[in-house]
Structure formats: structure tokens, C-alpha cells
C-alpha positions, 0 to 999 in steps of 0.5 A: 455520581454515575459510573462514567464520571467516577471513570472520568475523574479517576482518568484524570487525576494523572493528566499527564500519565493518561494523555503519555499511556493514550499516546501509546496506544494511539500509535499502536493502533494506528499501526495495527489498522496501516500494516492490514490494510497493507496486508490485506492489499498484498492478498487483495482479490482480483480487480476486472481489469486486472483480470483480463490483462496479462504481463508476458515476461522472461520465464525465468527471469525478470530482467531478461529481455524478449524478442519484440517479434513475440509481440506479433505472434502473441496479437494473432493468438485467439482471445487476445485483443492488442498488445504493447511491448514495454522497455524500462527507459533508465534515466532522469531530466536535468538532474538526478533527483529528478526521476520518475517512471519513463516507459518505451511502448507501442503508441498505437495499442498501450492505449487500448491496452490500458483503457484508464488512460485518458489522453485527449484525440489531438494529444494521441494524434500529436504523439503518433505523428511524431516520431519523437513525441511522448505524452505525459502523467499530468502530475509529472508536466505539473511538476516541472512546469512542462508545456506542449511542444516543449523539449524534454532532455533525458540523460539515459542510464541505462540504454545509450544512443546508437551513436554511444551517448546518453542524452536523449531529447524528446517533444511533449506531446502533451499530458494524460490522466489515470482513472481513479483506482488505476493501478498504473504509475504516472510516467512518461511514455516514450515510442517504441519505433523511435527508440528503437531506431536510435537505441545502441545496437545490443538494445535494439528489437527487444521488450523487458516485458509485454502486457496484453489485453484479453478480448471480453470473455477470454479465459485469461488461464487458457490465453496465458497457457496458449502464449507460453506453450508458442514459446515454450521450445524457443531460446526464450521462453515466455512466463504469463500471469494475469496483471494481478498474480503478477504484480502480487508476485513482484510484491511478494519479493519483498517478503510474506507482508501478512507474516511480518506484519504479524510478527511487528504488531505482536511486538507492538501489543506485547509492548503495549501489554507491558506499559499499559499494565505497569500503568494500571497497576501503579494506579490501583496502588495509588487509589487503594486507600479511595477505594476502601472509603468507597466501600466504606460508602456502601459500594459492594466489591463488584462495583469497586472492582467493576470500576477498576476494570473499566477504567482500564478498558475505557483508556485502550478503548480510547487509544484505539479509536483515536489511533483508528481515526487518525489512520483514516485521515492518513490513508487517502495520502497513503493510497495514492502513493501505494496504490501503484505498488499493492494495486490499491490500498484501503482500510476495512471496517472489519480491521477497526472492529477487530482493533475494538476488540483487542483493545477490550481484551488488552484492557480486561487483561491487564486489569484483572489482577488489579480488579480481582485485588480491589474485590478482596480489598478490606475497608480495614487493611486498606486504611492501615496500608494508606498510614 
């Protein structure tokens, strides 16, 4: 009888205590491998597109609004390719639960500007002949069962109309797709001249932001220094970041990701510290009288002890790498939905690693008391204990 089958049996001579203690830790590491991958995508490094885009916005704050005439200015400056401004059009279709990203923008330049938007010629040419066109994220027609030249009401809660209401009626001009990896959210775009023009008047000539493509080889720092310095003595001055810096930014308003998600998996591990060692010692307990007919036997203490220690191991090596596959077979469902707020989600090779490895130390850890007790076990006083 091997090593390995001896770690077998013991494992299974408390079937339902060892599937509840693996349970256990494959939810811990499950855990541990979602919340770096969640880390590590709010200190993730910069993707080339994300590189040479640059978010003009208010500089100091979000939720101020920019003249539309800074996005002339802003396409004349060197080192800058086009230029769209974007409104955040507040709403939804038919019902309140039906919302979804709208976005108002220029029809000419967002599409230049974002590249990993695909839209067919007669879908483009659709949307900038008509003045009340939108064109649409393939998963969002999908979803409502959309068509093209269909009417799409939206009832607005944000920007009325000029004449003070709040329902807003628009042609589908037919659909678009993202690239995969974009960083972009599905949405329904909306022309700015039209909505600009039938807009109430406290809303007219504005952009909550403005995202600018860099021409190839364009310094993103010197461009985004150049934008703000035009509009630093203005009454509306300018904050530049690369696309990347800023949606870090905007993500980092939710707080220090690396530190919290320190601070839960400590709490997690601790946990699992305590139960699993709770575990291991009321199985040593249990096994005090085996182990002594082991050495009885003629197994020296190191193998008695050995086998304790790596039976404990073995259980939190299996909790992690069950914990580890089922993260990968969750994190394609993941990505999708979280792509759009960290700008892409993975996991590393490097944090499974990493997760082995704590495993073998929680489970080392918590077995040396039980492992160095088995060592100094005496055939003698583990018989009378057992009666």
C-alpha cells in the first residue's frame, strides 16, 4: 500500500466532512483567483488604443459640462486626428427597466475616433442622412427584437425637449458590433446636431466630455498638456488623460481595489485557517489509535508524521485547484460584463500559482502540530488512550 492510497483512505473515512472542508476552500479560492484578477484589472497596463485616445472633460469636475466650441479648437491643435464630442443621454425605452447605455455623439468623427466599432457603409450612410438616425449595439436590437427603419421612443430623464417634454422618437439606422477585447459599453448612439437642436435650451451647445484620437506617433502627455494649457485661463478649464488613466481614475472612486481585496481574502484565509485546522485536529484525534498500530507495523515516526502532514496538504491542494478551474470556467461570463468597467478582465497564471502555493502553506501550517504529535506518539500510550 502506497503513500497516496493511505492519504486516500484516510480522506475518505469522513466522506461528508471532507466533500463540506473542500467546499470550503474551493469557494476561498475561488474567491482569491476572481478578486486578483479584479485587482490586477484596476492596475492593469496600457492597451495601444487606450494609449493614444485622450477623455477631455471638466477640470474639476465630472459632471461639468464643456462648450461644444472646444471640440473645434481641440481638432486644429497638432497631434490630434478627430474629435467627438459626448452627451450622456438619461432615459429608457418603454419601461424603466429597459435601460441601457445612449450616448449623443458626432456621426462623422465617433467612428474614426473609435475604430473597434464596426458598422456596415449603408448603416453609416443611413445614420448621417438622417437627422434623427441612431444606429445600435447588436446585443441591444437583439434584445428588443429591434429592426431597421423602426421607431425608437425614448422617454429622457435627464435633458427634455425644447418644447419641455420628455419623450424622444428616433429611426434605427441599423446595428454596429465591438471588437472583441473593446473596452467600449454596447450603447445607442444618438447624433449630436439633432439632439442638439431639439434639446431644452439650458442643454444646448454642450458636451459632458469629449474623447479625441491621437494621430500615430503623437505624444499623448504633450497633446493632453497642449489642450489644457488653451483652456487653462478660460471659465472652463480642461482636465486630459489618456483613455486608460481615466477610466482607471473613474474606477479607482470606488476605492483602492488591490487593498480591499487584500483586506477580504485575509478574512477569507483566517476563516479558513480556523476551520480547516479545527478539521485536521479532530481527525488526528480520531486516528491516534491507527497510528499507533502503524507503528506497530514498523513505520518509523517521519512516515506517521509524513502522512499526516500530507494529508492535510493533499485536502487544501484540492480545494484549490477545484476552486482555480471553476474560476476559469466563470471568468469568460465575467469578462464580458466587466470588461466595460476595468477595461478587461483575465486571469493570471501567475495568481493560480500563487494560490498552489498558499494552499501548501495553510495546509503545512495547520498540520504541524498534529504532524509533530504523531512523531512523538508512543505505541504505548496511544493504545491506553484508545480504551
Amino acid at each position: 500500500m502506497t503513500r497516496l492510497s493511505l492519504l486516500a483512505i484516510n480522506l475518505r473515512r469522513k466522506p461528508a466532512r471532507s466533500l463540506l472542508t473542500v467546499a470550503t476552500l474551493v469557494i476561498a479560492f475561488l474567491l482569491f483567483m476572481l478578486l486578483r484578477g479584479i485587482a490586477a484589472a484596476f492596475a492593469g497596463g496600457v492597451a495601444p488604443q487606450g494609449a493614444q485616445r485622450l477623455y477631455i472633460d471638466a477640470r474639476f469636475s465630472m459632471t461639468d459640462n464643456l462648450p461644444i466650441a472646444y471640440a473645434g479648437t481641440i481638432d486644429r491643435l497638432s497631434g490630434v486626428r478627430s474629435i467627438t464630442p459626448v452627451v450622456w443621454f438619461g432615459g429608457y425605452y418603454q419601461q424603466p427597466q429597459n435601460a441601457f447605455a445612449k450616448l449623443v455623439v458626432d456621426p462623422d468623427q465617433y467612428f474614426d475616433v473609435f475604430p473597434e466599432v464596426q458598422v456596415d457603409a449603408a448603416v453609416l450612410e443611413r445614420f448621417r442622412s438622417s437627422r434623427r438616425a441612431v444606429v445600435v449595439a447588436r446585443s441591444i436590437a437583439d434584445e428588443f427584437g429591434w429592426q431597421p427603419g423602426e421607431r425608437v421612443p425614448i422617454i429622457a430623464d435627464i435633458t427634455p425637449t425644447e418644447d419641455g417634454g420628455w419623450g424622444w422618437e428616433f429611426e434605427l439606422a441599423g446595428t454596429y458590433s465591438l471588437q472583441p477585447g473593446s473596452r467600449l459599453q454596447p450603447a445607442l448612439l444618438i447624433r449630436y446636431d439633432y439632439f442638439n437642436e431639439s434639446v431644452a435650451f439650458w442643454a444646448k451647445d454642450q458636451a459632458y466630455w469629449m474623447v479625441a484620437r491621437l494621430e500615430d506617433g503623437a505624444d499623448p502627455k504633450a497633446v493632453a498638456n497642449a489642450i489644457d494649457g488653451q483652456f487653462r485661463n478660460s471659465s472652463d478649464p480642461t482636465r486630459s488623460r489618456t483613455e486608460d488613466d481615466y477610466l482607471r481614475q473613474f474606477a479607482r472612486q470606488l476605492g483602492d481595489m488591490g487593498a480591499i481585496t487584500t483586506l477580504i481574502l485575509v478574512a477569507v484565509f483566517f476563516t479558513i485557517v480556523l476551520l480547516t485546522g479545527n478539521v485536521t485536529a479532530l481527525s488526528f484525534r480520531e486516528r491516534v489509535p491507527e497510528l499507533a498500530v502503524l507503528k506497530t507495523l514498523g513505520f518509523d515516526d517521519g512516515y506517521v508524521a509524513r502522512l499526516v502532514l500530507g494529508e492535510s496538504v493533499l485536502l487544501c491542494l484540492l480545494g484549490a485547484a477545484l476552486g482555480i478551474g471553476l474560476a476559469l470556467l466563470v471568468a469568460p461570463l465575467l469578462e464580458s460584463r466587466l470588461a466595460d468597467v476595468l477595461g478587461g478582465f483575465q486571469l493570471r497564471w501567475q495568481d493560480a500559482a500563487q494560490a498552489l502555493t498558499i494552499a501548501v502553506i495553510i495546509g503545512t501550517g495547520i498540520a504541524l502540530p498534529s504532524a509533530r504529535a504523531a512523531w512523538r506518539l508512543t505505541i504505548v500510550d496511544a493504545l491506553r488512550e484508545a480504551h
